[in-house]
C-alpha positions, 0 to 999 in steps of 0.5 A: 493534739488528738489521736484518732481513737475516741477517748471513752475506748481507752477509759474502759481499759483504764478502767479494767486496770484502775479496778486490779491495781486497787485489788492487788493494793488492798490485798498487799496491805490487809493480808500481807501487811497485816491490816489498816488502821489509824490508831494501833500498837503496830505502828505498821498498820497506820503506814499501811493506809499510805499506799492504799490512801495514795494509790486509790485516792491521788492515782485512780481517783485522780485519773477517773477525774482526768478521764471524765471530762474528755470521754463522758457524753454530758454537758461541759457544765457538769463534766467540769462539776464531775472533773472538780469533784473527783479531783477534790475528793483525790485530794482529800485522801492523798493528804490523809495517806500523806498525814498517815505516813508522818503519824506513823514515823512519829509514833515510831521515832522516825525521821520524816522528808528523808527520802527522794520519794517523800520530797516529790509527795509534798512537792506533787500535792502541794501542785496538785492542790494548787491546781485544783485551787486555779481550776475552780476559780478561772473555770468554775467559780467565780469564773475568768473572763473568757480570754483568760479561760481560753488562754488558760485552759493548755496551760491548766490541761498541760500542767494538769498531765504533768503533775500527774505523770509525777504521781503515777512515778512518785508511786512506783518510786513508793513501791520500790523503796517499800519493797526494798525496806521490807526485803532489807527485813526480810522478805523473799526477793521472788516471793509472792509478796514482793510479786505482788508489788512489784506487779501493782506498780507495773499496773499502776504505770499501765493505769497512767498510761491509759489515762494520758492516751485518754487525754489525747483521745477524741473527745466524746460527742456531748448529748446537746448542742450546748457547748 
């Protein structure tokens, strides 16, 4: 199913949205928060990688990866090298923002899995790796036979949506509960700090939103008749 606008179009207001939501993250985390780092006394610093890892890397990275391979103009070899790589690298700093949070309530004696929000991150990058894993070998290498390519590929694109409509929801259920603990501490209600995650959540659902409506988005023309 495709929607009667081109999929590079959308990109550009995805694009636009990705850029402020890792802005607002970032100044959430290094002036409200007080910093990153993986090794501290304030065991703050080691969770505030989590939403800056997660957000980033499983959200934006993923979605550009998502974006990719329906709105650039290139062969479909390189658009699934493109696709593959950035999911990978999406991956890799969704799994260290996730190892931040347990080193942090480790090092603070707290209890780790306690929450809705933390049983979806394992089950969401436990799928989301499963699937990189099934994409690699049916569609790049070693490569299925071409029935089980073409039979595979709504199931890898439907599922792919799903796990990723569970993150952009799992990110926002983040931002809820962090902000909850940290007005529970605290913090003003209509602050500017709790604005300011509030608003970041209300992008990141914005971001995920383009990113489907670019699935669903005319492919882009490839730049020769290789198909």
């Amino acid at each position: 199913m495709a929607i009667g606008v081109e999929a590079l179009p959308l990109t550009f207001v995805a694009h636009a949205l990705a850029a402020a939501a890792a802005v607002m993250v970032l100044v959430w985390n290094l002036y409200y928060r007080g910093g990153l780092a993986w090794e501290a006394t304030n065991k703050s610093l080691i969770f505030n990688l989590h939403p800056v890892l997660m957000l980033i890397g499983l959200i934006i990275i993923g979605g550009e990866a998502i974006m990719s391979y329906k709105s650039l103009p290139l062969k479909k070899e390189v658009k699934k090298v493109i696709h593959l790589v950035l999911h990978g690298i999406a991956i890799i700093l969704g799994s260290v923002g996730i190892a931040a949070a347990f080193k942090n309530h480790n090092e603070s004696n707290i209890a780790n899995l306690y929450s809705l929000h933390s049983w979806l991150g394992i089950s969401i990058i436990s799928l989301y790796g499963i699937q990189w894993i099934y994409g690699f070998i049916v569609f790049l290498y070693p490569g299925g036979s071409p029935i089980i390519r073409s039979e595979s590929l709504p199931w890898h694109v439907l599922s792919g949506i799903f796990v990723y409509i569970l993150a952009v929801g799992n990110a926002a259920l983040g931002c809820l509960e962090k902000l909850t603990f940290l007005e529970s501490s605290g913090i003003a209600k209509y602050g500017p700090e709790a604005l300011l995650v509030n608003f970041t959540a209300v992008i990141t659902i914005l971001y995920g939103a383009f990113v489907i409506l670019s699935v669903l988005g005319l492919q882009a023309p490839v730049e020769d008749d290789d198909k």
